[in-house]
C-alpha positions as CSV (number, residue, x, y, z in Angstrom):
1,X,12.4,-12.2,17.0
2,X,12.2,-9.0,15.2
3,X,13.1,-8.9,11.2
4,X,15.7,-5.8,13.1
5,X,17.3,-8.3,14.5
6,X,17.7,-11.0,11.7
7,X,19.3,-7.9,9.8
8,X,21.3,-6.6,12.8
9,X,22.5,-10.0,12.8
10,X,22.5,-10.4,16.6
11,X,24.7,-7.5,17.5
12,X,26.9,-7.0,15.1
13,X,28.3,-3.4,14.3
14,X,25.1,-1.5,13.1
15,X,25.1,0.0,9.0
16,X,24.6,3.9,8.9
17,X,21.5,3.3,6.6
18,X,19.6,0.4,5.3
19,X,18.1,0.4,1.8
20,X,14.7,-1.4,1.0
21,X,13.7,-2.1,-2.3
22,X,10.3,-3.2,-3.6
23,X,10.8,-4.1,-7.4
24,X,6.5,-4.5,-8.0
25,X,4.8,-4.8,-11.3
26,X,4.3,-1.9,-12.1
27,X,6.2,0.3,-9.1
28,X,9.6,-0.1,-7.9
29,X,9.9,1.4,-4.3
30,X,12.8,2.7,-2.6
31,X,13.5,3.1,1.3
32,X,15.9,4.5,2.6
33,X,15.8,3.8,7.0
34,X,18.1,3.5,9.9
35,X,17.6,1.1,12.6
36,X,16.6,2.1,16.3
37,X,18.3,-0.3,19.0
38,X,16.3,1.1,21.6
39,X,12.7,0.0,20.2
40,X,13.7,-2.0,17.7
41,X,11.8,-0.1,14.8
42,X,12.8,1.2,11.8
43,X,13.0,4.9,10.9
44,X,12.3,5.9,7.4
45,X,15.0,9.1,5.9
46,X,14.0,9.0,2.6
47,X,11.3,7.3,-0.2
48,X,11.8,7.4,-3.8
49,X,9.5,5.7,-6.4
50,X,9.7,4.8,-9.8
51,X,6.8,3.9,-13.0
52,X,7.6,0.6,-14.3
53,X,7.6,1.0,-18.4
54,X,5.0,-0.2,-20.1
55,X,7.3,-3.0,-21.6
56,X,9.2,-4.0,-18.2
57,X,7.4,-6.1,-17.0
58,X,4.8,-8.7,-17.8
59,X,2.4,-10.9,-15.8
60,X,4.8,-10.6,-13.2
61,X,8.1,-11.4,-14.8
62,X,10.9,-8.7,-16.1
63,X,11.0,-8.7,-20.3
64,X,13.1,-6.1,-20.4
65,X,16.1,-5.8,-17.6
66,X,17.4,-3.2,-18.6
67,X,14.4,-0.9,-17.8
68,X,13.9,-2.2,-14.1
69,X,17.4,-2.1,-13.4
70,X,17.2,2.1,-14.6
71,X,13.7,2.2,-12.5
72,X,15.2,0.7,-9.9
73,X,18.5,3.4,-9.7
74,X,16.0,6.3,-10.5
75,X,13.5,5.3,-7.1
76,X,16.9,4.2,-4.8
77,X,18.8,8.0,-5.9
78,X,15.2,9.6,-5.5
79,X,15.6,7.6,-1.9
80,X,18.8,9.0,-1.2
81,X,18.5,12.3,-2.4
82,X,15.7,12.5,0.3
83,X,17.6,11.0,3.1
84,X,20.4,13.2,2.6
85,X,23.0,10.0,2.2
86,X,25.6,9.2,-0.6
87,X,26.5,5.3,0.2
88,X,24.7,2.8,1.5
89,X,26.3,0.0,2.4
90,X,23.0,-2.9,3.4
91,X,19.9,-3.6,1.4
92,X,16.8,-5.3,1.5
93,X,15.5,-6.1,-2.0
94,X,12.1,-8.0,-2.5
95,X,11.0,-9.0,-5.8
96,X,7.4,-10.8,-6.9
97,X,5.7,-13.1,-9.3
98,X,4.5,-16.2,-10.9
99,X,7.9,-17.0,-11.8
100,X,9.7,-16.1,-8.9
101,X,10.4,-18.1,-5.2
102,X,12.0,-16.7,-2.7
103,X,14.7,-18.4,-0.5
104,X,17.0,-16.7,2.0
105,X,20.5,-18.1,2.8
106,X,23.4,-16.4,4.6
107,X,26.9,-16.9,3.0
108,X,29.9,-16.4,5.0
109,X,33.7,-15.2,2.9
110,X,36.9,-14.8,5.0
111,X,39.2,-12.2,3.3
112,X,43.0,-13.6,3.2
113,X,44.2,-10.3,4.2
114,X,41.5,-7.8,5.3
115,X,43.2,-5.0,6.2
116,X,44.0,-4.2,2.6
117,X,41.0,-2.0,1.0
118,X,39.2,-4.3,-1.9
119,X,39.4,-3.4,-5.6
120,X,37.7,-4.1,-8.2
121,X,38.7,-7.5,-9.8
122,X,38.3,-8.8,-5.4
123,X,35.3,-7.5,-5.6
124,X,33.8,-9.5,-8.5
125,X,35.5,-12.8,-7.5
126,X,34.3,-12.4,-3.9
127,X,30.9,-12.0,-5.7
128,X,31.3,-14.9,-7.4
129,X,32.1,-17.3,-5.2
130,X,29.6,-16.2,-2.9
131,X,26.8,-16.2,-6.0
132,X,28.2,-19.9,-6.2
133,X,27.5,-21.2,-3.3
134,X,24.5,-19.9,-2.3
135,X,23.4,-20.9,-5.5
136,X,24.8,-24.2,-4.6
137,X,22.5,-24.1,-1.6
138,X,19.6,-22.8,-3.0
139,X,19.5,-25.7,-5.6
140,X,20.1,-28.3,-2.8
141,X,16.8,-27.2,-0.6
142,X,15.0,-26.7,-3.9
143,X,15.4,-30.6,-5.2
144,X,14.4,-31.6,-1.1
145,X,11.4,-30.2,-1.2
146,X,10.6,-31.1,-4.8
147,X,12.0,-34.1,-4.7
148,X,13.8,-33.4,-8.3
149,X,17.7,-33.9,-8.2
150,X,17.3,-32.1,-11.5
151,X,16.0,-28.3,-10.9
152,X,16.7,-25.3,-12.9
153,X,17.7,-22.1,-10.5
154,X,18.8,-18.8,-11.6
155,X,20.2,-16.4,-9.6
């Protein structure tokens, strides 16, 4: 199985453009790609890259959020800008370090009335809830394969 595929999500309607993003020590990189069916490859539109600042990061863990959240905007418009694209709508986003693990968990939320186009105040509960239980989730597998009920998680 292709990593296409676990984005695709076996089948379902395909995203315009996909959006990687690499937040590194000291580089945060941007892609910007659509997906080919046929081959089942990925075609890179646009790459943007930004310095981390010198007080951003440290041994491998953000000190100062603010500055990676701005590197990380100036690399994904520098991404876009290249592309040629205004909204992108799926990402990718990888992130590294000591004091970092990875998990990945798919979260399913059912609008009560879909046809009706989401504003703001939706948005962030639908974020929420969704935050909540994968969070929810996350701490579950965690104290398995620790063996700690007890585990701090941040999202």
């Amino acid at each position: 199985m292709g990593i296409f595929s676990k984005i695709l999500g076996g089948g379902r309607s395909l995203a315009e453009y996909y959006l990687s993003l690499d937040i590194g020590t000291e580089i945060v990189k941007a892609l910007v790609f659509k997906v080919d069916l046929e081959n089942g490859t990925g075609i890179v539109k646009g790459v943007g890259r930004a310095r981390q600042g010198l007080k951003d990061m440290h041994s491998g863990a953000v000190s100062d959020i603010s500055g990676v959240i701005e590197n990380c905007r100036q690399a994904i418009e520098m991404a876009k800008a290249m592309a040629g694209v205004k909204k992108i709508e799926k990402a990718i986003v990888g992130i590294a370090g000591e004091l970092v693990k990875g998990t990945t968990t798919t979260v399913h939320y059912e609008r009560i009335k879909p046809e009706i186009r989401i504003d703001f105040p939706e948005l962030k509960n639908i974020i929420q809830k969704v935050q909540w239980k994968a969070f929810d989730r996350i701490r579950q597998q965690l104290a398995w394969e620790t063996g700690h009920n007890e585990i701090e998680v941040k999202l």
